[in-house]
C-alpha positions in Angstrom: 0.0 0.0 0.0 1.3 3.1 -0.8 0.0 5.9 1.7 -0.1 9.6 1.0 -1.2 10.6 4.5 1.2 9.3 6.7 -1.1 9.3 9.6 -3.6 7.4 7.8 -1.6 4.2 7.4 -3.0 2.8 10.7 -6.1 3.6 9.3 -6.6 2.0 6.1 -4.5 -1.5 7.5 -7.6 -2.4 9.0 -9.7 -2.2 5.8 -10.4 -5.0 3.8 -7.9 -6.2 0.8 -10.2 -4.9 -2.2 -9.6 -1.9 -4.0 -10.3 0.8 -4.2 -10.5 1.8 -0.4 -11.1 5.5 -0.5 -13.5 7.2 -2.3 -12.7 10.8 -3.8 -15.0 13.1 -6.1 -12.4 15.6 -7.4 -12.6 19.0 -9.4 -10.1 20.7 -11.1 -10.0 24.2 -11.8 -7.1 25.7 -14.2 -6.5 29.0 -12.9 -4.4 31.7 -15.3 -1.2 33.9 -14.6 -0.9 37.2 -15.5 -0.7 36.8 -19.0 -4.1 34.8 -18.8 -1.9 31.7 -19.3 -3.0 28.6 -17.4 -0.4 28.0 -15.0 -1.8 26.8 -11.7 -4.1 24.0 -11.2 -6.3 24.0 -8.5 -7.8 20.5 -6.7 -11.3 19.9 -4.8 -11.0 16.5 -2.8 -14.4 15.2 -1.3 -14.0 12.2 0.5 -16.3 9.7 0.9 -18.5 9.5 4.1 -16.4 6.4 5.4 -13.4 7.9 5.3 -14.6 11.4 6.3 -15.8 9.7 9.6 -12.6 8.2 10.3 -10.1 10.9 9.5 -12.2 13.0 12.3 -12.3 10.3 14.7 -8.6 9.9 14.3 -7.6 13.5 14.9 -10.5 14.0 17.6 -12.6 16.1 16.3 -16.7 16.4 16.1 -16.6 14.6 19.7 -20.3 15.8 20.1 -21.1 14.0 17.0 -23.0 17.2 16.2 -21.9 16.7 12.1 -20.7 20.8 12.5 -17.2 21.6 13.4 -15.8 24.8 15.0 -13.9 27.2 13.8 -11.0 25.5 16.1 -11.9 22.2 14.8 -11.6 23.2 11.2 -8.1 24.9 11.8 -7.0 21.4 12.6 -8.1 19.9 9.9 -6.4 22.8 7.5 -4.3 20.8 5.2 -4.3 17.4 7.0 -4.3 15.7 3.5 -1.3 17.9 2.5 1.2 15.6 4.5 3.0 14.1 1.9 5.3 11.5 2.1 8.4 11.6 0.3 7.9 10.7 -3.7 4.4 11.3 -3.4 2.8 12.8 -6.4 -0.3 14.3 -5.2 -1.9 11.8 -7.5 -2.3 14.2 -9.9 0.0 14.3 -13.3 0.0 16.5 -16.0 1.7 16.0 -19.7 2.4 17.8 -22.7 3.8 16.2 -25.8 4.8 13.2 -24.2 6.8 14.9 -20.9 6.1 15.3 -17.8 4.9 18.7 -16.0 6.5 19.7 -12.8 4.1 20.6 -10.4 4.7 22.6 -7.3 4.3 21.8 -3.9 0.7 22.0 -2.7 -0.9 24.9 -0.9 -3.9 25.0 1.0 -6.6 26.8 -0.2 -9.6 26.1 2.6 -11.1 22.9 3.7 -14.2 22.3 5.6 -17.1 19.3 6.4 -20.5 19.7 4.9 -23.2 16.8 4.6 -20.7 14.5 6.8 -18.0 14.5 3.8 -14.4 16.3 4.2 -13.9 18.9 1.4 -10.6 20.2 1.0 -8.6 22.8 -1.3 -5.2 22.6 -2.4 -3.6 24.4 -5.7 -0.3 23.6 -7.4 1.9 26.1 -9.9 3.4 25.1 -13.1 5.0 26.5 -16.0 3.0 27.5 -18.8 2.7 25.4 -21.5 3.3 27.0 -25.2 0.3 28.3 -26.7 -1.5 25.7 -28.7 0.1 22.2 -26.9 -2.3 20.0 -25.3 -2.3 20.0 -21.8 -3.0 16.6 -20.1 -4.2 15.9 -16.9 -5.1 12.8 -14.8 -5.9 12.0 -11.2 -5.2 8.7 -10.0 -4.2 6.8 -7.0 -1.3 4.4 -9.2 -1.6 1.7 -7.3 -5.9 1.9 -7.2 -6.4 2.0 -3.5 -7.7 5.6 -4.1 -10.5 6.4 -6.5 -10.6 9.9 -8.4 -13.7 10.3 -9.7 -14.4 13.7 -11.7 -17.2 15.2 -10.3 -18.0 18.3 -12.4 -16.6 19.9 -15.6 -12.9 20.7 -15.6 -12.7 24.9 -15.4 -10.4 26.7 -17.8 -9.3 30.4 -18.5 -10.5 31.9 -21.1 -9.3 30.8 -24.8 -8.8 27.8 -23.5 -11.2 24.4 -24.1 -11.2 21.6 -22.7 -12.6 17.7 -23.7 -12.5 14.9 -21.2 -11.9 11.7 -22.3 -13.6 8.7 -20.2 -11.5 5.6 -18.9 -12.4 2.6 -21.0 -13.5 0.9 -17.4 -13.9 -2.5 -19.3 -10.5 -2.8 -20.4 -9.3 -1.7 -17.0 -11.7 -4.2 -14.8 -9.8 -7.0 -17.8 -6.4 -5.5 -16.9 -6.7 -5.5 -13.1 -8.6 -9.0 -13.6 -5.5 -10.6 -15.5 -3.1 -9.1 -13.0 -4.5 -10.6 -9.4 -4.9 -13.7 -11.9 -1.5 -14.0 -12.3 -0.8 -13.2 -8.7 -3.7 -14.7 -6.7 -2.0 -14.1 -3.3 -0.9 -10.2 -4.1 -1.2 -8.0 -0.7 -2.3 -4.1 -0.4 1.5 -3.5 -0.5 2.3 -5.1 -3.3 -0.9 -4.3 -5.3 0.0 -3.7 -9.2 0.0 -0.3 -10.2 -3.3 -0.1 -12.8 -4.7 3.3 -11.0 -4.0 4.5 -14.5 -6.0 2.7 -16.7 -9.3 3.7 -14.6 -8.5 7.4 -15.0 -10.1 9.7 -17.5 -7.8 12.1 -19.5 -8.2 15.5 -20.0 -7.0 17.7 -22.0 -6.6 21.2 -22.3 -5.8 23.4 -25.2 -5.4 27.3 -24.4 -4.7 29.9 -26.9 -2.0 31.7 -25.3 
């Protein structure tokens, strides 16, 4: 298993072996520079009730069970999920013309509980790319113990568009299929890394 909240390693051990674990709707916003250049990406994380519950009961908060926390409470939980341990990528990657973008580190925009689900706000810099390169983006958990799911329609700067191409789920529930085939006995720890092939791609073209 590959954790990207330290703290939430003794957390998830005690799940079961099936994948994916953690449930996260995300939305992505590209926000512009300056120039009106796309050059910062910003990410919404809802997590899913389960793990909402447990992250809260971990740190200690919402002890009155009330489903509101203070303003104390919610200072805590500012960027909890922003932990990273080393090599972590933020499960988020970005391409253009077959190379990697770098992304800066993360930083915390707001986060906050509504409707018994954690919401929280991060962005990330990057170069510009050149005008008229197709941006991509996915958001995946590699090794699929995570679930992205988009959750609304990816926001761009002007000039820019934007199409979102769907995983081809079928050919990733055949790929993860073949894999546990071939290794029956495979733990959380050593689960292959096919987190890829159940993400959708999107792309972004901007003008300038």
């Amino acid at each position: 298993m590959r954790a990207f909240f330290a703290f939430f390693i003794s957390l998830w051990a005690t799940q079961a072996a099936a994948h994916p674990h953690v449930f996260v709707q995300t939305r992505l916003v590209l926000l512009p520079d300056a120039q009106g250049r796309a050059a910062t990406i910003e990410v919404h994380w809802a997590y899913d009730a389960l793990t909402s519950l447990m992250t809260l009961e971990d740190m200690g908060l919402d002890q009155d069970y009330d489903g509101v926390l203070s303003p104390g409470e919610l200072a805590r939980l500012q960027g909890f999920d922003l932990r990273w341990i080393a090599g972590f990528e933020g499960d988020l990657y970005l391409a253009h013309g077959g190379q990697a973008v770098q992304l800066d580190a993360p930083v915390a925009v707001e986060t906050r509980f509504e409707n018994g689900q954690i919401i929280s706000v991060h962005r990330r810099a990057f170069a510009p790319v050149p005008a008229g390169t197709v941006l991509e983006i996915r958001a995946y958990d590699p090794t699929f113990y995570t679930e992205y799911t988009l959750a609304a329609a990816v926001q761009v700067p002007d000039g820019c568009r934007v199409q979102v191409n769907p995983a081809d789920l079928g050919q990733a529930n055949a790929l993860l299929d073949k894999l546990l085939q071939e290794s029956p006995d495979m733990a959380d720890d050593a689960f292959p890394a096919v987190g890829h092939a159940f993400a959708d791609k999107v792309e972004v073209t901007c003008a300038q």
